[in-house]
N, CA, C, O and CB atoms as a CASP TS submission, in Angstrom:
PFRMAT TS
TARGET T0000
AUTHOR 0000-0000-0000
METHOD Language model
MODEL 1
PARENT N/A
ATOM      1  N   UNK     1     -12.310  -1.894 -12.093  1.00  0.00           N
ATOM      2  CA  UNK     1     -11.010  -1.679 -12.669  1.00  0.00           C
ATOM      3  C   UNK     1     -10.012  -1.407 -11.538  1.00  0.00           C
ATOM      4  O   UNK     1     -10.219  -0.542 -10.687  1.00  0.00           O
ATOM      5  CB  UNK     1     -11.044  -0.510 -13.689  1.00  0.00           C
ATOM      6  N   UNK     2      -9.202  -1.983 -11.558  1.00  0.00           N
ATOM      7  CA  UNK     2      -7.887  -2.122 -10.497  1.00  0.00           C
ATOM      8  C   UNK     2      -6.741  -0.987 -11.261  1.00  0.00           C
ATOM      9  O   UNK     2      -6.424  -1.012 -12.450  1.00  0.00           O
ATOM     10  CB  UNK     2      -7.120  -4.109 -10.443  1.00  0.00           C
ATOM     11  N   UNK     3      -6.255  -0.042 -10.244  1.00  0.00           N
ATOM     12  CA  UNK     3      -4.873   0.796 -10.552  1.00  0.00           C
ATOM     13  C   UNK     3      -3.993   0.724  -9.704  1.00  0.00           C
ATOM     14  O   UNK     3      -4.265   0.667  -8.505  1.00  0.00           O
ATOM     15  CB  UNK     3      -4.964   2.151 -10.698  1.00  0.00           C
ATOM     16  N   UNK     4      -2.777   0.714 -10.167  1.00  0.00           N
ATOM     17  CA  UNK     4      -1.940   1.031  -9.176  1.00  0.00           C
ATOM     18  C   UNK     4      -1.560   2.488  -8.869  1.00  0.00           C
ATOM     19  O   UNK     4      -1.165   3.113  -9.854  1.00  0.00           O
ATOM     20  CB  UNK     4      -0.885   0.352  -9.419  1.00  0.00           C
ATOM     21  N   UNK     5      -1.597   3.133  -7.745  1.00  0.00           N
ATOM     22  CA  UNK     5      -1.449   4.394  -7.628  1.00  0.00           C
ATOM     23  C   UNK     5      -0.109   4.572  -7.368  1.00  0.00           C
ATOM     24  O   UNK     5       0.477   5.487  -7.946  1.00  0.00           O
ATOM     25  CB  UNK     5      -2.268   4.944  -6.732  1.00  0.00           C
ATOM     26  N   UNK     6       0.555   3.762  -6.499  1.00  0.00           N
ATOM     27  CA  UNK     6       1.893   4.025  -5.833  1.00  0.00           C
ATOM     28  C   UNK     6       3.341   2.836  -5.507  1.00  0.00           C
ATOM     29  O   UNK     6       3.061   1.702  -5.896  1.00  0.00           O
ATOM     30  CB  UNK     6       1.359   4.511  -4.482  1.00  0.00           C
ATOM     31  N   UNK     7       3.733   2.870  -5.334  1.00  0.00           N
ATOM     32  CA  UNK     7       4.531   2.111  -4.674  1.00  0.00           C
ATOM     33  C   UNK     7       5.634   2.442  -3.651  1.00  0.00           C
ATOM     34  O   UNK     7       6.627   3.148  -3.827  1.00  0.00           O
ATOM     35  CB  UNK     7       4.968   1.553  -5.493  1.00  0.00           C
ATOM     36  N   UNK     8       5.097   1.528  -2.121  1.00  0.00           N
ATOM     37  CA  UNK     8       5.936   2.242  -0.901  1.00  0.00           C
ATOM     38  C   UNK     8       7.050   1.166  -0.477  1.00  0.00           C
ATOM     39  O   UNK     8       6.839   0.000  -0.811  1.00  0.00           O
ATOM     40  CB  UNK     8       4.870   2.644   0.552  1.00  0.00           C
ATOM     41  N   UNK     9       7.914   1.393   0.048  1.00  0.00           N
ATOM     42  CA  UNK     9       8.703   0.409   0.531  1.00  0.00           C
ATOM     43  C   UNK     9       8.608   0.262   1.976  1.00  0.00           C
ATOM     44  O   UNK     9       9.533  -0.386   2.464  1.00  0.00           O
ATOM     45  CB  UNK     9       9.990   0.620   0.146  1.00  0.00           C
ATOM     46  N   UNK    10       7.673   0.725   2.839  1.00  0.00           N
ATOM     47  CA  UNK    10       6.998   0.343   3.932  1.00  0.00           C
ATOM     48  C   UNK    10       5.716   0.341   4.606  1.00  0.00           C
ATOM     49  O   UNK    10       5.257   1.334   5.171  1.00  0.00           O
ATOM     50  CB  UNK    10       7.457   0.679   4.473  1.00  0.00           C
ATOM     51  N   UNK    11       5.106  -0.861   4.536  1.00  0.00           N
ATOM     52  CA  UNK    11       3.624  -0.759   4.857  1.00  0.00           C
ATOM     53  C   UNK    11       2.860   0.110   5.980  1.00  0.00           C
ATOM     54  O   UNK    11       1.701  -0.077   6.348  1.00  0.00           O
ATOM     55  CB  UNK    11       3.292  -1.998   5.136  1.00  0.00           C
ATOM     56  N   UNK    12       3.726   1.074   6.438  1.00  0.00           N
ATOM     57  CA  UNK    12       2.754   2.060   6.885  1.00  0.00           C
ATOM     58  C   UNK    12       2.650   3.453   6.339  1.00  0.00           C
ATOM     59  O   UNK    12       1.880   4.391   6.546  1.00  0.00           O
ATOM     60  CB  UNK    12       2.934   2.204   8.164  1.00  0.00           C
ATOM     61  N   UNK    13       3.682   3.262   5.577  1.00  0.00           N
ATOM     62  CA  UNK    13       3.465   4.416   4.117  1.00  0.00           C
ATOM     63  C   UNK    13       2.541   4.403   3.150  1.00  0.00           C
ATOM     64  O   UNK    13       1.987   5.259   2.460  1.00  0.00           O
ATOM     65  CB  UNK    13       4.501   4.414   3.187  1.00  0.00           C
ATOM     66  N   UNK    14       2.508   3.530   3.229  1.00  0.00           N
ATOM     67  CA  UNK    14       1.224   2.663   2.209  1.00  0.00           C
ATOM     68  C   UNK    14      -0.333   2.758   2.651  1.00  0.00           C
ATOM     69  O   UNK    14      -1.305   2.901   1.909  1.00  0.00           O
ATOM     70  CB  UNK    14       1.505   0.862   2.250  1.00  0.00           C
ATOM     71  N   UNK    15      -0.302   2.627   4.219  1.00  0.00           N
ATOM     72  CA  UNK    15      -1.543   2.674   4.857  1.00  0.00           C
ATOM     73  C   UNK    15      -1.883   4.104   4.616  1.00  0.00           C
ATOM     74  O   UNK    15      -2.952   4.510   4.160  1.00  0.00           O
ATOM     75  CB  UNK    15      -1.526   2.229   6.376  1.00  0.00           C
ATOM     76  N   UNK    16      -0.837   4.839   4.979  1.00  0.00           N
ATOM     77  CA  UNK    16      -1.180   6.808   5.505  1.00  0.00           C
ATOM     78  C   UNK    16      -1.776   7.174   3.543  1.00  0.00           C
ATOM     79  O   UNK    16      -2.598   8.053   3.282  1.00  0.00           O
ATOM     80  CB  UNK    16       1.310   8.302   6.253  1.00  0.00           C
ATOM     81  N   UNK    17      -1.235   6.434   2.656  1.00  0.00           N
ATOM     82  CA  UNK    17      -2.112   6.779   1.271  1.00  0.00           C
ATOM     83  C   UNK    17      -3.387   6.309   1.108  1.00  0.00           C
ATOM     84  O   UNK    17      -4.299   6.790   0.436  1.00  0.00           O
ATOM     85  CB  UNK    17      -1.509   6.284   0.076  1.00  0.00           C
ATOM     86  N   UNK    18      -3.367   5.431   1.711  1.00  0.00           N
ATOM     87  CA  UNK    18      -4.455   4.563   1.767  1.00  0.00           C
ATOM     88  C   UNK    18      -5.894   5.473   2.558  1.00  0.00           C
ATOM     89  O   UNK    18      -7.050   5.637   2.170  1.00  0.00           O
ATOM     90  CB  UNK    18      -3.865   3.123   2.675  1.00  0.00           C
ATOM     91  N   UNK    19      -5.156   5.928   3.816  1.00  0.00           N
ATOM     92  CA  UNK    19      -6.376   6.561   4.592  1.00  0.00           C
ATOM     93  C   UNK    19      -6.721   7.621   4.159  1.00  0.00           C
ATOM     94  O   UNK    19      -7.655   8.124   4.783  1.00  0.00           O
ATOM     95  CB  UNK    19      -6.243   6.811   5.893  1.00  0.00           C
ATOM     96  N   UNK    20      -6.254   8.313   3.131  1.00  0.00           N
ATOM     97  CA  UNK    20      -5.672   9.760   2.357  1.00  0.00           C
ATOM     98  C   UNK    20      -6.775   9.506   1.161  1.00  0.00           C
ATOM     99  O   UNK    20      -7.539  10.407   0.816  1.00  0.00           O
ATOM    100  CB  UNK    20      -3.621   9.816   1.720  1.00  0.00           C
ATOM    101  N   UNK    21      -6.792   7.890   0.418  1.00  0.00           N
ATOM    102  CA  UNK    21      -7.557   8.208  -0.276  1.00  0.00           C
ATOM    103  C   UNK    21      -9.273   7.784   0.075  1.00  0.00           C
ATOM    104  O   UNK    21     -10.237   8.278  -0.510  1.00  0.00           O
ATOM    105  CB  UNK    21      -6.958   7.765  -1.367  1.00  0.00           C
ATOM    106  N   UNK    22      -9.322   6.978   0.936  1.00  0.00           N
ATOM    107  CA  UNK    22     -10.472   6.935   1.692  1.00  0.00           C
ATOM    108  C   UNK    22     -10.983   7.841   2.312  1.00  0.00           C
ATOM    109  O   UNK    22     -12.195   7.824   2.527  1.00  0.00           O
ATOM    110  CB  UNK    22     -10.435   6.230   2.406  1.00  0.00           C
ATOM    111  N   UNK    23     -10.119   8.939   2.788  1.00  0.00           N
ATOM    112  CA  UNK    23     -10.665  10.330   3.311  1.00  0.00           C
ATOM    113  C   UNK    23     -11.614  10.937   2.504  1.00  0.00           C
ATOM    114  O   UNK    23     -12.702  11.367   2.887  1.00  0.00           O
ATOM    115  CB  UNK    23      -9.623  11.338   3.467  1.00  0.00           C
ATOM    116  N   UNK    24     -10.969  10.969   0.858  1.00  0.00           N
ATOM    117  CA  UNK    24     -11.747  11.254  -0.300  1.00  0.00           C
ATOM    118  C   UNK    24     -12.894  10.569  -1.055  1.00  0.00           C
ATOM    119  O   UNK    24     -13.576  11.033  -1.969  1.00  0.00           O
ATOM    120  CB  UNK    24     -10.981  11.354  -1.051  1.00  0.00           C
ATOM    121  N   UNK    25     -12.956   9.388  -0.483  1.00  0.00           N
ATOM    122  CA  UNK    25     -13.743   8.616  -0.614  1.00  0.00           C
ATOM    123  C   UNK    25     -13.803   7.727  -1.916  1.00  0.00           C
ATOM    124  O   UNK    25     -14.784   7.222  -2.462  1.00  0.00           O
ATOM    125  CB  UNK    25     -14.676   9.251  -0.365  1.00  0.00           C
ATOM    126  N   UNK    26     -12.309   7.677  -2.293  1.00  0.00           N
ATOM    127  CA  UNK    26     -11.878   6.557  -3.442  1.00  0.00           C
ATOM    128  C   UNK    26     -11.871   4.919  -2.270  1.00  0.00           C
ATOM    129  O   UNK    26     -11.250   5.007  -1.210  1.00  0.00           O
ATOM    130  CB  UNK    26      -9.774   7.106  -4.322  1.00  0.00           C
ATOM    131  N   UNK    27     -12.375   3.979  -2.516  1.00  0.00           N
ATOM    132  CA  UNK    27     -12.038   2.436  -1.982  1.00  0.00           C
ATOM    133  C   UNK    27     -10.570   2.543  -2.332  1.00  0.00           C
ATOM    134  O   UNK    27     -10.067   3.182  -3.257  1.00  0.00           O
ATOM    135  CB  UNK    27     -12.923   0.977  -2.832  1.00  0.00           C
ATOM    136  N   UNK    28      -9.931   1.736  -1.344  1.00  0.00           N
ATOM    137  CA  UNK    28      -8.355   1.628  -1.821  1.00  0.00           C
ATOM    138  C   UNK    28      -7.820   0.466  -0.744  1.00  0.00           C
ATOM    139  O   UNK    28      -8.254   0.406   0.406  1.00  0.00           O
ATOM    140  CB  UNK    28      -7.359   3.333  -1.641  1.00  0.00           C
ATOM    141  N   UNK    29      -6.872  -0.397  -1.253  1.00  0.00           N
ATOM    142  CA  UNK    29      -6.336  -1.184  -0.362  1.00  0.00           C
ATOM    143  C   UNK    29      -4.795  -1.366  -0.541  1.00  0.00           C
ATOM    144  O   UNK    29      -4.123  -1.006  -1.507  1.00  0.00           O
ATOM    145  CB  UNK    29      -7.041  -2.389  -0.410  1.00  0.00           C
ATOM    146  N   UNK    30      -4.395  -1.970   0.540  1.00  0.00           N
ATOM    147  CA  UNK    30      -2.867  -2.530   0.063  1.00  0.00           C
ATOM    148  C   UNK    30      -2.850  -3.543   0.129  1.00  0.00           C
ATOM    149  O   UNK    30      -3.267  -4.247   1.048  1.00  0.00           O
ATOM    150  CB  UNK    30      -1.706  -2.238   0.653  1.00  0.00           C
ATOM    151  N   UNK    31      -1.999  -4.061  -1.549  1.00  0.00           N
ATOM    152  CA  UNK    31      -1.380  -5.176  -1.742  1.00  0.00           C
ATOM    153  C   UNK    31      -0.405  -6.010  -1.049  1.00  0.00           C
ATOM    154  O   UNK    31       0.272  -5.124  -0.528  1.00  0.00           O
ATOM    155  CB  UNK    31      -1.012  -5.000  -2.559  1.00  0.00           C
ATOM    156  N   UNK    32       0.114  -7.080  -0.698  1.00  0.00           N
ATOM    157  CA  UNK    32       1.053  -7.559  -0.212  1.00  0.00           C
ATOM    158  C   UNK    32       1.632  -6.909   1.167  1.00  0.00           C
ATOM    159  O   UNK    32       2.829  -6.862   1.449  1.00  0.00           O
ATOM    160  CB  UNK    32       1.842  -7.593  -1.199  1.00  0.00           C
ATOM    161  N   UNK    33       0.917  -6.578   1.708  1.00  0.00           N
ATOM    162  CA  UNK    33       1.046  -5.699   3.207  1.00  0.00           C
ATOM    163  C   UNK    33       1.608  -6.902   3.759  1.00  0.00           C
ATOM    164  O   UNK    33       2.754  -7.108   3.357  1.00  0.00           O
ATOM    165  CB  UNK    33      -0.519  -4.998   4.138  1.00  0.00           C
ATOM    166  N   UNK    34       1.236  -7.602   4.412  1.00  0.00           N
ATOM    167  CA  UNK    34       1.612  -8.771   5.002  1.00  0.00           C
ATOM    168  C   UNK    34       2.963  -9.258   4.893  1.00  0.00           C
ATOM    169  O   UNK    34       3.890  -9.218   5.702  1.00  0.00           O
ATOM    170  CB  UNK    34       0.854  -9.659   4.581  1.00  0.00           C
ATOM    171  N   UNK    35       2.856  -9.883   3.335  1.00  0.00           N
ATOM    172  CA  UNK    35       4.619 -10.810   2.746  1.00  0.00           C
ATOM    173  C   UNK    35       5.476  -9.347   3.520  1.00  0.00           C
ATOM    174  O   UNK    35       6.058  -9.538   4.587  1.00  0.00           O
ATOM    175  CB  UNK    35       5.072 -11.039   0.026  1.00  0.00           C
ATOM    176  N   UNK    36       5.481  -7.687   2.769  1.00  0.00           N
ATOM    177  CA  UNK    36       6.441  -6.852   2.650  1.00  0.00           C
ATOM    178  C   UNK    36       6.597  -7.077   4.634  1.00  0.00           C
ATOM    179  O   UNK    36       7.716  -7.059   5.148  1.00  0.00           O
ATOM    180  CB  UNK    36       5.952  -5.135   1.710  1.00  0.00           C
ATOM    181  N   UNK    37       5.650  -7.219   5.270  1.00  0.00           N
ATOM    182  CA  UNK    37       6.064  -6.858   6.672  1.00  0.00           C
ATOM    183  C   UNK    37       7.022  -8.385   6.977  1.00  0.00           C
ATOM    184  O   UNK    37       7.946  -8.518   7.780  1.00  0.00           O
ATOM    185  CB  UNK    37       4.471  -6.537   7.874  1.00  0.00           C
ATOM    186  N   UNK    38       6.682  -8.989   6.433  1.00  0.00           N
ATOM    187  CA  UNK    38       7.694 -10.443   6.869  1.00  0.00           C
ATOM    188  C   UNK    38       8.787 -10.794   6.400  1.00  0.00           C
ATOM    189  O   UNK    38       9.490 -11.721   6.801  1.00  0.00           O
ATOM    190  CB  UNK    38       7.190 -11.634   6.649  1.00  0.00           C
ATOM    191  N   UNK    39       8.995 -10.054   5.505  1.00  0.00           N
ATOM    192  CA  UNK    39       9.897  -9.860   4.688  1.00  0.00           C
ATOM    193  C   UNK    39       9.950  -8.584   4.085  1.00  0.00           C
ATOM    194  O   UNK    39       9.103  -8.177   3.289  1.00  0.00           O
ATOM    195  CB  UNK    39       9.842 -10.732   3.885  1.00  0.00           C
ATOM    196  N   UNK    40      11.097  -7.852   4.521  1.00  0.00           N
ATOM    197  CA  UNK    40      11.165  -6.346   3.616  1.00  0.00           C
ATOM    198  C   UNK    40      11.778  -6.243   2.595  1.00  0.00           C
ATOM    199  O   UNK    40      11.693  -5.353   1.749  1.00  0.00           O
ATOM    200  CB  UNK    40      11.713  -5.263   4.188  1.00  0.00           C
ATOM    201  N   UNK    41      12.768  -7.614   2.622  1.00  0.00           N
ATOM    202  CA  UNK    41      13.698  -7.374   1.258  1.00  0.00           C
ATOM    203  C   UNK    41      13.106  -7.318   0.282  1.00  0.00           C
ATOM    204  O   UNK    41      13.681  -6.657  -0.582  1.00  0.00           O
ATOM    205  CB  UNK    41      14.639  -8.267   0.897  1.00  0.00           C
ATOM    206  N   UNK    42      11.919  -7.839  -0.071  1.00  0.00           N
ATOM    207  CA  UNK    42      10.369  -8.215  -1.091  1.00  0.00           C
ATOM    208  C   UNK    42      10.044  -6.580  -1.593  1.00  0.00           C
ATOM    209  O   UNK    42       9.705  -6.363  -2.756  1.00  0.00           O
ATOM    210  CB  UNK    42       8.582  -9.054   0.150  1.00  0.00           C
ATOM    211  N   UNK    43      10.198  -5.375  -0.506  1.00  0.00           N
ATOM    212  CA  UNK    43       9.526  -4.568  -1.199  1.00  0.00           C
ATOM    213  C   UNK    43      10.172  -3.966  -2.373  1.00  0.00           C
ATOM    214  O   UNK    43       9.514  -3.267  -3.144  1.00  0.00           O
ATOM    215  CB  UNK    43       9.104  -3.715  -0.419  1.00  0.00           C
ATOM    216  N   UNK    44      11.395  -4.190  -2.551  1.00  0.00           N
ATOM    217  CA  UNK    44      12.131  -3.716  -4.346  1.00  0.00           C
ATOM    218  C   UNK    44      11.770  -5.117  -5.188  1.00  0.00           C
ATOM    219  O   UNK    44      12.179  -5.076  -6.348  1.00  0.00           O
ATOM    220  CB  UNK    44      14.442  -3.429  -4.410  1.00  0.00           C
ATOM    221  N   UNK    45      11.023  -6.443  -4.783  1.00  0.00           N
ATOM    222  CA  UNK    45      11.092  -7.075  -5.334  1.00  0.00           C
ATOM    223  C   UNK    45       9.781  -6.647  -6.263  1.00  0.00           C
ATOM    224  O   UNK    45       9.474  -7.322  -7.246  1.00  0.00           O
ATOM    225  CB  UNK    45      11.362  -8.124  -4.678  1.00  0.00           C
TER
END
């Protein structure tokens, strides 16, 4: 089952939740890391 926990408007905000919940030992990844870094206008999109 897939959740969304958050939504960041910069992919290293995204990572620091990410390592936060892997610390705890939930699996977790980020979506669209990539497009948002090549494009930021994308992240309100």
């Amino acid at each position: 089952m897939l959740l969304t926990v958050a939504h960041f408007d910069f992919p290293y905000q995204a990572q620091i939740a990410r390592a936060q919940l892997e610390a705890e030992g939930i699996n977790a990844w980020v979506a669209d890391e990539f497009t948002i870094s090549m494009q930021w206008l994308y992240s309100k999109a």
